[in-house]
C-alpha positions in Angstrom: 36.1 45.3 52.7 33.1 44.3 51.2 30.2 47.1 50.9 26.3 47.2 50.0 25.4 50.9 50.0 22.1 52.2 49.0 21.6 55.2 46.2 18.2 55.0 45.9 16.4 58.0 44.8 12.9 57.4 46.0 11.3 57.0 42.4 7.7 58.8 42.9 6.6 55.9 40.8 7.9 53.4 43.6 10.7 51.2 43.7 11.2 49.9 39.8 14.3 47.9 40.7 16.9 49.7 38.6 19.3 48.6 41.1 20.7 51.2 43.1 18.9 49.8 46.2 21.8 47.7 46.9 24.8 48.3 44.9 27.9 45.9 46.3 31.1 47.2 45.9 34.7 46.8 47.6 36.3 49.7 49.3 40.4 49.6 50.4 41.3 48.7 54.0 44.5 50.6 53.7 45.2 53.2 56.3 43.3 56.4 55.1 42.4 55.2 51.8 39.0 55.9 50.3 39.4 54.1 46.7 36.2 51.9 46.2 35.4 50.2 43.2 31.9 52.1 42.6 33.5 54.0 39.7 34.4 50.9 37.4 38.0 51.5 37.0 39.6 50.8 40.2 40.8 46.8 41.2 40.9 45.6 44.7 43.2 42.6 45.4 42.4 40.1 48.6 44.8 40.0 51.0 43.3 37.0 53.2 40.1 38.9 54.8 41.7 42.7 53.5 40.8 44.2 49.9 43.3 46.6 48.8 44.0 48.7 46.0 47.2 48.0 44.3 48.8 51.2 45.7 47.6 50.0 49.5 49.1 46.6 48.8 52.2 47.7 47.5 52.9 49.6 50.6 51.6 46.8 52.5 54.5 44.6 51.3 57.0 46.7 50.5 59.7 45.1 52.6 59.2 41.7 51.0 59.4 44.0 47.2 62.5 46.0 48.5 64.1 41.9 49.4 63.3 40.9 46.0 64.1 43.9 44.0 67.4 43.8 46.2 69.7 42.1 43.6 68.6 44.2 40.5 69.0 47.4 42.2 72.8 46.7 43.1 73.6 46.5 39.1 71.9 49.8 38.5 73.6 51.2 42.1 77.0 49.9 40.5 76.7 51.6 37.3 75.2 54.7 38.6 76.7 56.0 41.4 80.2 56.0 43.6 80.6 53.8 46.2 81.9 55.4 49.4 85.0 54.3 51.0 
């Protein structure tokens, strides 16, 4: 979701707009996440009205990555490991 948060420091000088007043930032909507992008390193991704980080996304839609991931997985099943009979 989309975020304006305030970090003002109440400057005894007054307000000299240095822009922590209103800082606007993203923070995940995945369950029990708290990743934001206030630290510069971390990416949201929009998911219609959502913003998720890529690790909330990927469980998101893991189902749909499992389907397509399906096919390559079997090779590497095949070559790795017995199949019961």
């Amino acid at each position: 979701m989309e975020a304006i948060d305030d970090f003002c420091v109440d400057c005894p000088q007054g307000c000299i707009n240095c822009g922590r007043k209103y800082v606007h930032h993203f923070v995940c909507d995945g369950k029990n996440c708290d990743a934001d992008t206030l630290d510069g390193e971390t990416r949201m991704y929009e998911d219609g009205s959502k913003h998720y980080c890529l690790k909330c996304l990927i469980i998101k839609h893991i189902d749909e990555f499992v389907d397509d991931l399906e096919e390559e997985c079997l090779d590497w099943a095949w070559d790795n490991y017995d199949i019961v009979e």
